[in-house]
C-alpha positions in Angstrom: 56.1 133.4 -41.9 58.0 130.7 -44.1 57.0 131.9 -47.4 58.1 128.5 -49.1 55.9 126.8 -46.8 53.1 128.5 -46.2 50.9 127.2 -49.8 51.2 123.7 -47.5 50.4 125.3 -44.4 47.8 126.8 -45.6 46.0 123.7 -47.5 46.8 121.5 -44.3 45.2 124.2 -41.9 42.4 124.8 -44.6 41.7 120.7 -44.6 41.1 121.0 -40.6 38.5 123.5 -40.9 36.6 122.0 -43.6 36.5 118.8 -41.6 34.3 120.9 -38.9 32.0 120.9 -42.2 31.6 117.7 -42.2 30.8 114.4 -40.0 34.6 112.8 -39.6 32.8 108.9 -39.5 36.3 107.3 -38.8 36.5 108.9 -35.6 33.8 107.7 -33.1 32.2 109.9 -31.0 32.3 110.5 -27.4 29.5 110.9 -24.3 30.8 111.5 -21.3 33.8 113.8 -20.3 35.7 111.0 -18.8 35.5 109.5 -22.1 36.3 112.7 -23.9 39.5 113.0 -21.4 40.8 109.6 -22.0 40.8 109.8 -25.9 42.8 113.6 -26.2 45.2 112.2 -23.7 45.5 108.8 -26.3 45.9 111.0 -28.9 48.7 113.1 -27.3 50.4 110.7 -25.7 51.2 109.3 -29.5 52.0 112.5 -30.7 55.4 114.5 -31.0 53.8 117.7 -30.0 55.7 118.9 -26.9 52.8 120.8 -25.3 48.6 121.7 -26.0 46.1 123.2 -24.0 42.1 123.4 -25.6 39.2 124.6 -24.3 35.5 124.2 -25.4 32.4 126.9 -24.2 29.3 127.7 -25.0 27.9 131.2 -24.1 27.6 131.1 -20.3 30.0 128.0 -19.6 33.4 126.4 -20.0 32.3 122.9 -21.0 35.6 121.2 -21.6 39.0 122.7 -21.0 42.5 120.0 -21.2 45.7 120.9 -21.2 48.7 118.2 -21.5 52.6 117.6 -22.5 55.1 120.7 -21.7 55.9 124.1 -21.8 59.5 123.7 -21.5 60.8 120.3 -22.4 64.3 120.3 -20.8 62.3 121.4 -17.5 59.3 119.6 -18.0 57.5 122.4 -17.0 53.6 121.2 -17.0 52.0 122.5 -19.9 48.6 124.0 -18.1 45.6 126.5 -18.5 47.6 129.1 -17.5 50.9 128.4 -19.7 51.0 131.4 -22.0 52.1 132.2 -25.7 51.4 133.8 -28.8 49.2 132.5 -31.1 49.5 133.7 -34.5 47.1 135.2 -36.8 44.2 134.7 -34.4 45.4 138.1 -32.8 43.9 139.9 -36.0 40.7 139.2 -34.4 41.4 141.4 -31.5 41.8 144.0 -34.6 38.4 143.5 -35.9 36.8 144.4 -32.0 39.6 147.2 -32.1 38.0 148.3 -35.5 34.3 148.3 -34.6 34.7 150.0 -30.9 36.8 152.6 -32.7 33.6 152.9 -35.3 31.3 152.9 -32.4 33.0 155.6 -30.6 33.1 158.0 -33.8 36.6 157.9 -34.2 36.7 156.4 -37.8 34.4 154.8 -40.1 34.7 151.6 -42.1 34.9 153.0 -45.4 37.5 155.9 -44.9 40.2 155.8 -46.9 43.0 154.8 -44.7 45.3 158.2 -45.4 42.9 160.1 -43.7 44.7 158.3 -40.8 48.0 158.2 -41.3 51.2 160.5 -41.2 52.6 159.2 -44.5 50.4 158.1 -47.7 49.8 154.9 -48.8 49.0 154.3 -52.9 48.4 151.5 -54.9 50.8 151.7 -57.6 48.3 150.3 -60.1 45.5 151.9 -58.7 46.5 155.5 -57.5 42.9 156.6 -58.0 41.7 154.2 -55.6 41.9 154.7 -52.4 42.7 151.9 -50.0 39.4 151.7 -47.0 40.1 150.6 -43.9 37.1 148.0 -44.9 39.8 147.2 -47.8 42.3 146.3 -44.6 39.6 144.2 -42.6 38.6 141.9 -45.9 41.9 141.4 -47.6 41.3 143.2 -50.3 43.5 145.9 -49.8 46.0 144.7 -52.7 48.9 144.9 -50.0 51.3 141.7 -50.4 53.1 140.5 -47.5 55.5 138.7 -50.5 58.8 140.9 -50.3 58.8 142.4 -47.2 57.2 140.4 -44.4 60.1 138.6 -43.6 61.9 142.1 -42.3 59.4 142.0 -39.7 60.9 139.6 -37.0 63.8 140.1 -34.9 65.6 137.9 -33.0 66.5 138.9 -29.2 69.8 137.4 -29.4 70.8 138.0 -33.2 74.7 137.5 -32.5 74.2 133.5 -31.1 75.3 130.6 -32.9 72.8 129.5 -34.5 73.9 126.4 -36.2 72.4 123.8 -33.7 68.8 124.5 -35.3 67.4 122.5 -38.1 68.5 122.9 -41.7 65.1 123.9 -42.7 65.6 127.0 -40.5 68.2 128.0 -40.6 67.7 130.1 -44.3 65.1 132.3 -42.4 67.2 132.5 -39.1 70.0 134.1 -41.5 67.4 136.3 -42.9 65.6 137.7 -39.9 69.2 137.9 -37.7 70.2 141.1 -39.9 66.7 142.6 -39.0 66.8 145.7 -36.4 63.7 146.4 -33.9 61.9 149.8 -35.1 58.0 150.3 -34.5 55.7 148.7 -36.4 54.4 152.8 -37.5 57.9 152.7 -39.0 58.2 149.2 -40.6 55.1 150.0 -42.4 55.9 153.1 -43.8 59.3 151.6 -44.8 57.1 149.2 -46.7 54.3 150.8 -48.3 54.9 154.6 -48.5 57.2 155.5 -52.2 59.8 157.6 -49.9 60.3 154.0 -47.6 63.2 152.2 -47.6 62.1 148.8 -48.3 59.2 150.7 -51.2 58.6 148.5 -53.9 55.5 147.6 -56.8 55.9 144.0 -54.9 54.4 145.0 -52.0 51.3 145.5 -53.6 49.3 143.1 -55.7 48.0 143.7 -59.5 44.4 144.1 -57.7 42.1 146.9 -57.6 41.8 148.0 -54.1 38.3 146.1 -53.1 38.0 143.4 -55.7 39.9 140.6 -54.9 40.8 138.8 -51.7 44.3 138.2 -51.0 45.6 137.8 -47.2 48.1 140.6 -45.9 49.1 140.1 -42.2 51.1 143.9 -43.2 47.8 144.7 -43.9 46.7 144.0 -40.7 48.6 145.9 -38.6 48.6 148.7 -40.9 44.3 148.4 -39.8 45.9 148.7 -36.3 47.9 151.8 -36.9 45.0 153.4 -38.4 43.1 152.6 -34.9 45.9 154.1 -33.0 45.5 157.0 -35.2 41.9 157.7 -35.2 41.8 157.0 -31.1 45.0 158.6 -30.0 45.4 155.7 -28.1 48.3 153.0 -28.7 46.5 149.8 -29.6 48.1 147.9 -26.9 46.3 150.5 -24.5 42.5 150.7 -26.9 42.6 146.6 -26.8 43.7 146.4 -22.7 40.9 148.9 -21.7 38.0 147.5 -24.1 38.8 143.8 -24.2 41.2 142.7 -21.7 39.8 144.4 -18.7 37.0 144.5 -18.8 36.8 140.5 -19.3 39.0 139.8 -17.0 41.7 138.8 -19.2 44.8 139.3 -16.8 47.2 137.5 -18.0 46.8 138.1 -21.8 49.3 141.3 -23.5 50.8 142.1 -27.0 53.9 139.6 -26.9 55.6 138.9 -23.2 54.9 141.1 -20.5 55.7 141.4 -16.8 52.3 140.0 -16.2 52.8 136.9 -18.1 56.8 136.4 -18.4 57.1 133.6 -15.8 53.9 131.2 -17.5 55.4 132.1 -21.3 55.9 128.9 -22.8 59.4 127.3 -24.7 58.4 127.4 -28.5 59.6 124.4 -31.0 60.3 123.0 -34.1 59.1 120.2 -35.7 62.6 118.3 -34.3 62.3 119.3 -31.0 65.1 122.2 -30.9 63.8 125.4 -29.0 62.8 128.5 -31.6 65.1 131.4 -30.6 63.0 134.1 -28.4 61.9 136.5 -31.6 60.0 139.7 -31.6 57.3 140.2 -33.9 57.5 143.9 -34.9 53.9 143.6 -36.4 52.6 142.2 -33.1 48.9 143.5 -33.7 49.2 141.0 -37.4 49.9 137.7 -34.5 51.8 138.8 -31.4 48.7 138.0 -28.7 50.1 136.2 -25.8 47.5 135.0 -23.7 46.5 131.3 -22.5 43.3 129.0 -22.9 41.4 130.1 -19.4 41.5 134.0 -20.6 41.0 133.3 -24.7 37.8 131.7 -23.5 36.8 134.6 -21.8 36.9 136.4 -25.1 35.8 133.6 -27.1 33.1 133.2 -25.0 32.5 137.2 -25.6 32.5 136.4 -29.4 30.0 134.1 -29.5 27.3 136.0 -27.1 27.7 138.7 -29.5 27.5 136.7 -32.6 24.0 135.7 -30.4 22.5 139.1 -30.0 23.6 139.3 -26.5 26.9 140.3 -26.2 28.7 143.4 -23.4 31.5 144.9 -25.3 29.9 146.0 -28.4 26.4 147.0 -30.0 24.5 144.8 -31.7 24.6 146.2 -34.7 28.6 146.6 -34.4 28.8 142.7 -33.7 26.5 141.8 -37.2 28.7 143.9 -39.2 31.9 142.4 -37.9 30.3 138.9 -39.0 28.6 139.7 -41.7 29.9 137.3 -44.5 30.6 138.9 -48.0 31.3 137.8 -51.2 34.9 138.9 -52.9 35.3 137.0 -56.0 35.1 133.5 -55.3 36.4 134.6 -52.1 34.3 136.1 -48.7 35.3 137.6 -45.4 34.1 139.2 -42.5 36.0 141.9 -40.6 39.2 139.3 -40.5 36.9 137.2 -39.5 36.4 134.0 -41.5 32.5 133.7 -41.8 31.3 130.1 -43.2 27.9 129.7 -45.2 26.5 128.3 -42.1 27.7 131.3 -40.2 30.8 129.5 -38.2 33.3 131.6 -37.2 37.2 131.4 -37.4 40.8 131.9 -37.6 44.2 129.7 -37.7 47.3 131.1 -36.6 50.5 129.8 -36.6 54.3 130.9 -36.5 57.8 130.3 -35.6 57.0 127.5 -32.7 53.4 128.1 -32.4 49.9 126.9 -33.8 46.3 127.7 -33.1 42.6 127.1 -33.8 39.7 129.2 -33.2 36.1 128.4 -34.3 32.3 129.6 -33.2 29.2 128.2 -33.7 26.6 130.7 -32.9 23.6 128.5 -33.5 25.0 125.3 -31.9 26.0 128.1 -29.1 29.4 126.4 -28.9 33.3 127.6 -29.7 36.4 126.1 -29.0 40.2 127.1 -29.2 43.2 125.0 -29.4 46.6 126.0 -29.1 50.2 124.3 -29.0 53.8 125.4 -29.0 55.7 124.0 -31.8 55.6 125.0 -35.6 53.8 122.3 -37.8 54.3 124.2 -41.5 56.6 121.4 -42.4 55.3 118.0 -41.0 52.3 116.3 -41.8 52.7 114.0 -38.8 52.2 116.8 -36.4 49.2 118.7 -38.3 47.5 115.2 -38.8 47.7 115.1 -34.6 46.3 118.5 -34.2 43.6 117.4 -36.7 43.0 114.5 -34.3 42.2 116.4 -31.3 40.4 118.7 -33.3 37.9 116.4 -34.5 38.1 114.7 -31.2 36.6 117.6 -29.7 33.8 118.1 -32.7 32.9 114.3 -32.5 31.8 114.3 -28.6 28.5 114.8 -27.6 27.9 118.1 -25.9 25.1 119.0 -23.8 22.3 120.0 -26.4 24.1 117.8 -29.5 26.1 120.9 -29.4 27.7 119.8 -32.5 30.3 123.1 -34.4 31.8 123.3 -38.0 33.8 125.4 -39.6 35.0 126.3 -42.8 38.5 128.3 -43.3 39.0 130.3 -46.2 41.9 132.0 -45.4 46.0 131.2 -44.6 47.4 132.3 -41.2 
């Protein structure tokens, strides 16, 4: 969300997925579990990251799953495979299945203009004749900027505190997001993008044609989220629980904190160690998914039979067109998806006292997911840690030299 920091984020986060491109030499690989187990907890153990939990699969099998440090610090509350927080911009995943199950039920098609689905119309400034696709949404290539207005979408639970105990580098956005008021996220977005909204202007939108060039919106995310809701008559809290969720057994995964999950939630953190204040993501579909490592690899391990042929929750042909890889500029994209030349799959998230990782390998039939509660846009020390286990985890030797890569095109 830091808009100041997020061209470093993104380079740093971009630099860990290209190494899954590569061989990383300088870090030797592993053999044996045991092994594997005794470098991540070396690697942690010299790290300032407060809590991590990873898990590696292939497409019938958890073949590695860790989990070390804390969820809450002052406690020292175990950080386990059942601690539970939001992950960022992985979430917009769960928007691509949302997309293609809405598809496959007839409820909407991927080149519709996105109006046909809205109570309010959305039109590119620069391009009124264009209409924006909910394909436009799913690539980034919408022409919707999250530049002025994203910020306006976080609210704090407690915006009266004093906040002055929290780091400096904080506190500008704190001051920021403390005036915001919670509305829903149908309302925040026409508040945005519609000419009667409040918060209406040209810089919401890019100087791009609607479909030519890629640039990544989370607002345009959850706007692809409304337009499910729309088309399915079903909130997309609801459409994702009955499709994904329960079907995989996913209990203890929900949009943001819930009953279900409340007493696992993990204590987020900054770089110096001071708690993030509890903060509500209005446009929670865009990286509000709360869930932990066991059930992600339920889904993750749903991704990747699909991406295989033989995946439950969608067609076939649903699950190619959702990883199809194509070209935008020098850019390319799947459905929010980042697709490599090699076919890996992935996403980065990360947020106010969060980070994640998210990568398949459909013909090394192997994915893995990281995820840790502290924000890392502004220290090197603790991306170049995450990197670490990262390529800790790609260096071992899984069953069948399952070996994965990935490439990231996209920020978070």
């Amino acid at each position: 969300m830091h808009k100041k920091l997020r061209p470093k984020l993104v380079l740093a986060l971009a630099l860990i997925f290209n190494l899954w491109s590569c061989d990383p030499q300088d870090i030797p690989p592993t053999s044996t579990v045991d092994e594997l187990g005794e470098k991540i907890t070396q690697l942690f153990k010299s790290s300032r990251l407060p809590g991590v939990s990873m898990v590696v699969l292939d497409n019938t099998k958890i073949l590695y799953q860790k989990s070390l440090g804390y969820s809450d610090v002052e406690s020292q509350r175990p950080y386990d495979a059942e601690t539970v927080q939001t992950i960022g911009s992985v979430s917009k995943t769960l928007i691509a299945f949302a997309i293609m199950k809405a598809q496959e039920l007839g409820k909407l098609d991927m080149d519709d203009p996105i109006n046909d689905y809205l109570p309010f119309e959305i039109i590119h400034p620069e391009y009124p004749n264009t209409p924006i696709t909910i394909r436009h949404l799913a690539q980034h290539t919408s022409g919707i900027s999250d530049e002025a207005s994203y910020l306006k979408a976080y609210v704090l639970k407690y915006p009266d505190q004093d906040y002055s105990r929290l780091p400096e580098t904080a506190q500008e956005y704190i001051e920021v997001i403390k005036e915001n008021t919670d509305i829903p996220y149908s309302e925040y977005l026409e508040n945005v993008l519609s000419t009667n909204g409040k918060w209406y202007t040209g810089e919401n939108f890019t100087k791009d044609k609607p479909g030519t060039r890629y640039a990544y919106s989370n607002i345009g995310a959850t706007l692809a989220a409304l337009v499910v809701e729309n088309a399915t008559g079903a909130s997309f809290s609801d459409f994702t629980a009955q499709f994904a969720f329960s079907p995989l057994g996913m209990n203890m995964t929900s949009w943001e904190k819930s009953e279900a999950n409340k007493t696992h939630f993990a204590t987020r953190y900054f770089p110096e160690g001071t708690a993030v204040p509890d903060y509500h993501l209005i446009t929670t579909p865009d990286g509000g998914l709360a869930t932990n490592t066991s059930d992600f690899a339920l889904y993750l391990m749903e991704m990747l039979n699909g991406a295989q042929g033989t995946g439950k929750l969608l067609t076939q042909a649903s699950y190619e067109e959702m990883y199809t890889r194509t070209k935008i500029g020098k850019s390319s994209s799947g459905v929010f998806w980042s697709v490599s030349e090699k076919g890996v799959l992935s996403h980065t998230g990360s947020d106010l006292g969060i980070l994640s990782l998210a990568a398949i390998n459909p013909k090394k039939n192997v994915a893995a997911f990281l995820m840790t509660n502290v924000s890392a846009e502004d220290d090197d020390n603790l991306l170049e840690s995450i990197e670490e286990l990262w390529n800790t985890l790609k260096r071992h030797q899984w069953p069948n030299d399952q070996v994965y890569s990935a490439h990231q095109k996209h920020p978070n």
